[in-house]
C-alpha positions in Angstrom: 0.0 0.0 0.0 3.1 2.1 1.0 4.5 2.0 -2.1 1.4 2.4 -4.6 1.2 5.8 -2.5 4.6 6.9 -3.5 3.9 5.8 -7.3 0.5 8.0 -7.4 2.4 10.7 -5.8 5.5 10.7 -8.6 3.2 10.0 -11.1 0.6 13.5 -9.6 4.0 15.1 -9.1 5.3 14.8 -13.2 2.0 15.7 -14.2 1.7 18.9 -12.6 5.2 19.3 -13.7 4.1 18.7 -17.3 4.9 22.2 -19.4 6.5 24.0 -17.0 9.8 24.5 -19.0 8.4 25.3 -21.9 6.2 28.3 -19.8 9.2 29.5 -18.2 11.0 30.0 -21.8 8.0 31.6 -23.4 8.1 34.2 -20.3 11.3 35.8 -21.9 11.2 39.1 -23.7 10.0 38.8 -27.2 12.6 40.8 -30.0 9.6 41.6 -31.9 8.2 44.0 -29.1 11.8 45.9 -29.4 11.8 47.1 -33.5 8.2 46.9 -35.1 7.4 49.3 -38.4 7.8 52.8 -37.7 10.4 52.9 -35.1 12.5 55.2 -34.7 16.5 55.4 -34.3 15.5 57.9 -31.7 13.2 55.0 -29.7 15.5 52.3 -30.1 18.3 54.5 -28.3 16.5 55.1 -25.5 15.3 50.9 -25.3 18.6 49.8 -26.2 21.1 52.9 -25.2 23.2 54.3 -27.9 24.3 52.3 -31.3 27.6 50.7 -30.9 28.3 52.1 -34.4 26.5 54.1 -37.1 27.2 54.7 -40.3 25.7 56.4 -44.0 25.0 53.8 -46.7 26.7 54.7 -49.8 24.5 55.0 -51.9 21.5 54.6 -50.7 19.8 51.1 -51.6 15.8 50.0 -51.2 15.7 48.1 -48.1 14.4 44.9 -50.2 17.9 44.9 -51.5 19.3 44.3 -48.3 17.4 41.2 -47.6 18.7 40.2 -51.1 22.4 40.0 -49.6 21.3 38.4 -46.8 18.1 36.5 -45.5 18.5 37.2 -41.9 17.4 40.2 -42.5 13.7 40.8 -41.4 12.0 43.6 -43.8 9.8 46.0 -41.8 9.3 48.7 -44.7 10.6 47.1 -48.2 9.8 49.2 -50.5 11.3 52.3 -48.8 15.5 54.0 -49.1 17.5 53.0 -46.0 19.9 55.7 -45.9 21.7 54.9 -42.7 22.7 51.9 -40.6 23.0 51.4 -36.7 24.2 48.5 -34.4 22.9 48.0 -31.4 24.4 46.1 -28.2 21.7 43.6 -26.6 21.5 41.0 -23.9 19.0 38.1 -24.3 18.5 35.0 -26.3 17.9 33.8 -30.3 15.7 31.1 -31.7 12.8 31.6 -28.3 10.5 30.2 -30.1 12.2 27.1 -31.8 13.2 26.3 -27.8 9.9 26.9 -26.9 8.5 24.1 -29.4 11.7 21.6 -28.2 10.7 21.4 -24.5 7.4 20.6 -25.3 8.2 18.5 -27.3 10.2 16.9 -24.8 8.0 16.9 -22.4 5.2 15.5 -24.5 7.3 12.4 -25.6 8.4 11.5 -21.8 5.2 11.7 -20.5 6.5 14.9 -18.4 9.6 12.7 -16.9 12.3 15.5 -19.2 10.7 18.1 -16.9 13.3 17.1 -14.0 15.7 18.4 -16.5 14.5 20.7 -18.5 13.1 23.2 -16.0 16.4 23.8 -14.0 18.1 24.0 -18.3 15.2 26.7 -19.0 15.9 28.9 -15.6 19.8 28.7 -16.5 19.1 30.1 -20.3 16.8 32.8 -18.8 20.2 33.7 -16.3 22.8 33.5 -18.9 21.4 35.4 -21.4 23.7 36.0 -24.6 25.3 38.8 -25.7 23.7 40.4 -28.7 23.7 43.0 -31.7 20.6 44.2 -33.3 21.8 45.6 -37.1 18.8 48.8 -38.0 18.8 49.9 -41.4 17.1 53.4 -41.7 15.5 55.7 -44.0 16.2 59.4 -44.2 13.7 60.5 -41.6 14.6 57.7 -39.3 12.0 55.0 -39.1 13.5 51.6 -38.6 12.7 49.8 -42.4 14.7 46.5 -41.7 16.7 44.9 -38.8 18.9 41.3 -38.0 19.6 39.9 -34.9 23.1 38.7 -34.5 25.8 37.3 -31.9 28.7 39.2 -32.2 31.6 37.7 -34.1 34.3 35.6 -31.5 37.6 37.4 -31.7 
């Protein structure tokens, strides 16, 4: 009798445990709430502090053109002139919701026994956080028209 008690109570205590990693890495900030159309450089400074660097396209190029080089770039505004380019220091995380899917995944799959793990692994992401740049491309009045999250190359 002893022992059935202690098998309904690990089996009670996984399935209240069920999702809880997968919460606690939803809970992190989301990028899109920092850049969204019509932000300006002016915004972003006082979210993020001042640019690590800025500098002038030359020439000028339609912000389309920039996803064109390279498809990390998000397009906010395609069809407008970025005239100007920013970087931005940033501490969080990448790929939140691809981690999101994972530990539910997880969790699904072991019937909510990966929880033992994967809640203490998603409280150390949240504490670690990475160090990030956020690349703005601007157009002449300022308004944010396309941006790419990045880790900072390793010297």
């Amino acid at each position: 009798m002893h022992t059935l008690r202690l098998r309904l109570l690990a089996v009670a205590a996984l399935a209240s445990l069920v999702g809880c990693a997968a919460m606690i890495t939803e809970s992190e900030p989301d990028e899109s709430e920092i850049i969204q159309a019509g932000t300006t450089d002016t915004q972003l400074a006082q979210r993020l502090g001042s640019p690590l660097r800025s500098t002038n396209l030359t020439p000028p190029r339609l912000a389309v053109a920039l996803w064109e080089g390279d498809h990390q770039v998000s397009l906010l505004l395609p069809r407008q002139i970025a005239v100007s380019e920013s970087v931005f220091g940033f501490k969080g995380r990448l790929d939140k919701k691809r981690r999101v899917a994972q530990s539910g995944f997880d969790s699904f799959m072991t019937l909510g026994v990966a929880e033992i793990y994967l809640i203490p692994r998603a409280l150390w992401q949240r504490a670690i956080d990475e160090q990030l740049e956020l690349t703005v491309w601007f157009d002449v009045d300022g308004h944010a028209l396309a941006y790419k999250w990045a880790a900072p190359a390793k010297q």
